[in-house]
C-alpha atoms as one frame of an Amber mdcrd trajectory, in Angstrom:
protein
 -13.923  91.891 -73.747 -15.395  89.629 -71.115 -17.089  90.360 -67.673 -14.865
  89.782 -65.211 -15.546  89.319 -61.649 -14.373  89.105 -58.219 -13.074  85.914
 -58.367 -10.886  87.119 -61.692  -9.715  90.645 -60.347  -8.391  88.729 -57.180
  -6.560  86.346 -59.785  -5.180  89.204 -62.170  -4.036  91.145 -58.803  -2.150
  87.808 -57.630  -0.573  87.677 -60.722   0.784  91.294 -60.287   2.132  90.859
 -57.053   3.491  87.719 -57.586   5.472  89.639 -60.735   5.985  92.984 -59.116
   7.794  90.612 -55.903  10.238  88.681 -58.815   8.581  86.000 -57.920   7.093
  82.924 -60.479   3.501  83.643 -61.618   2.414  79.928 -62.755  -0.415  78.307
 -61.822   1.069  76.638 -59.016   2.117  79.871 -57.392  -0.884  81.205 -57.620
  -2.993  78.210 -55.753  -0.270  78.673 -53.460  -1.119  82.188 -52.965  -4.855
  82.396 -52.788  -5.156  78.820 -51.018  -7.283  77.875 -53.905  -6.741  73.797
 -55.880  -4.807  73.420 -58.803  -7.713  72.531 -60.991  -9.806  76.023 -59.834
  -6.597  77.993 -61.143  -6.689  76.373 -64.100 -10.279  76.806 -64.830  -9.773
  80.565 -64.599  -6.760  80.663 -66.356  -8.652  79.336 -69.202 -11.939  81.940
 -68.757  -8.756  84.870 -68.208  -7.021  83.743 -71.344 -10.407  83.361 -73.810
 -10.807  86.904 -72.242  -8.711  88.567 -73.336  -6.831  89.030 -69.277  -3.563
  86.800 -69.662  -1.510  84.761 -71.931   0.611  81.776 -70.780   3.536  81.682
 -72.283   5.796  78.474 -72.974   6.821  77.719 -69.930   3.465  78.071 -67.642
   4.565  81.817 -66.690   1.225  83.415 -66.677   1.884  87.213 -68.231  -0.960
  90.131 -68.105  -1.844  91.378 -71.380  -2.681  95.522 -71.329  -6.172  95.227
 -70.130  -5.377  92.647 -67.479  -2.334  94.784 -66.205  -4.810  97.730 -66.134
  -7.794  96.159 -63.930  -4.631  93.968 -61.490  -3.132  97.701 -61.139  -6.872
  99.244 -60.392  -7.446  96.528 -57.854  -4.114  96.542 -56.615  -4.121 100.248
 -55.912  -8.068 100.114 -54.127  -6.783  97.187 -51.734  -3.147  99.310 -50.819
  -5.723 102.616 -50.020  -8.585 100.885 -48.730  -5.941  98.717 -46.302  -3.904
 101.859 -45.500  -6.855 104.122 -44.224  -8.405 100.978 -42.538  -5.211 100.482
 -40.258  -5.248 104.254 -39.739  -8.373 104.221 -38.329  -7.430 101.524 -35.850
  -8.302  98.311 -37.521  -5.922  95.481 -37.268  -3.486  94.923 -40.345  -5.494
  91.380 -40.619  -8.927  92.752 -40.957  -7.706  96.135 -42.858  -6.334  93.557
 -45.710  -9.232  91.047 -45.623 -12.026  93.923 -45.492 -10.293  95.863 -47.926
 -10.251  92.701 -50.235 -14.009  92.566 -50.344 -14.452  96.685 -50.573 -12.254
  96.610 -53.335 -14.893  94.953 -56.152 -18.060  96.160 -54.789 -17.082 100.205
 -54.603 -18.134 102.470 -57.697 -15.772 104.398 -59.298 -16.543 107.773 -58.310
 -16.917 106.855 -54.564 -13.273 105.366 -54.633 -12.273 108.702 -56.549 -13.640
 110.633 -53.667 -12.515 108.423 -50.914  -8.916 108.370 -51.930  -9.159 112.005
 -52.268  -9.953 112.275 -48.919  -7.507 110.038 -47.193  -4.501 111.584 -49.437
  -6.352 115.116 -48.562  -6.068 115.984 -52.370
């Protein structure tokens, strides 16, 4: 399996929520999500696909295989927690989801383990 990083976690979550919402995951819709070109999209659709992250089916849908659907549902669920305990401390929704966004790559593991722990009080 190929590295991935930051750049290809933030596409692999995109495609989940785009999905998860019932709404079009193409290439298109996902420029349109991350304000990104066309052409960037399809550069890492290409590295996500050699990968092993995605396959694009016939009509440009862009599907998760298991191990993307696996790292877009870690991500996912780091940015929800991570933007969730933010606001509760008394960060703005705006900066809770864009600081989240960048704590969500660069956090090990076993902090995150312990972190969400804490917030849930598990």
């Amino acid at each position: 399996m190929a590295k991935l990083y930051e750049s290809g976690e933030n596409y692999l979550e995109t495609i989940l929520m785009l999905r998860s919402q019932g709404k079009s995951a193409r290439s298109i819709d996902v420029a349109r999500e991350l304000e990104v070109s066309k052409p960037s999209v399809s550069r890492a659709v290409g590295i996500l696909r050699t990968g092993g992250f995605i396959r694009v089916e016939d009509d440009g849908e862009l599907m998760l295989t298991e191990s993307g659907q696996e790292i877009a549902e870690r991500i996912y669920e780091r940015h929800q927690v991570l933007t969730d305990w933010l606001i509760q401390i008394g960060v703005s929704a705006e900066t809770a989801a864009a600081d989240a966004c960048k704590l969500e790559h660069h956090i090990s593991e076993e902090s995150f383990c312990c972190l969400k722990r804490h917030i849930l009080g598990e």
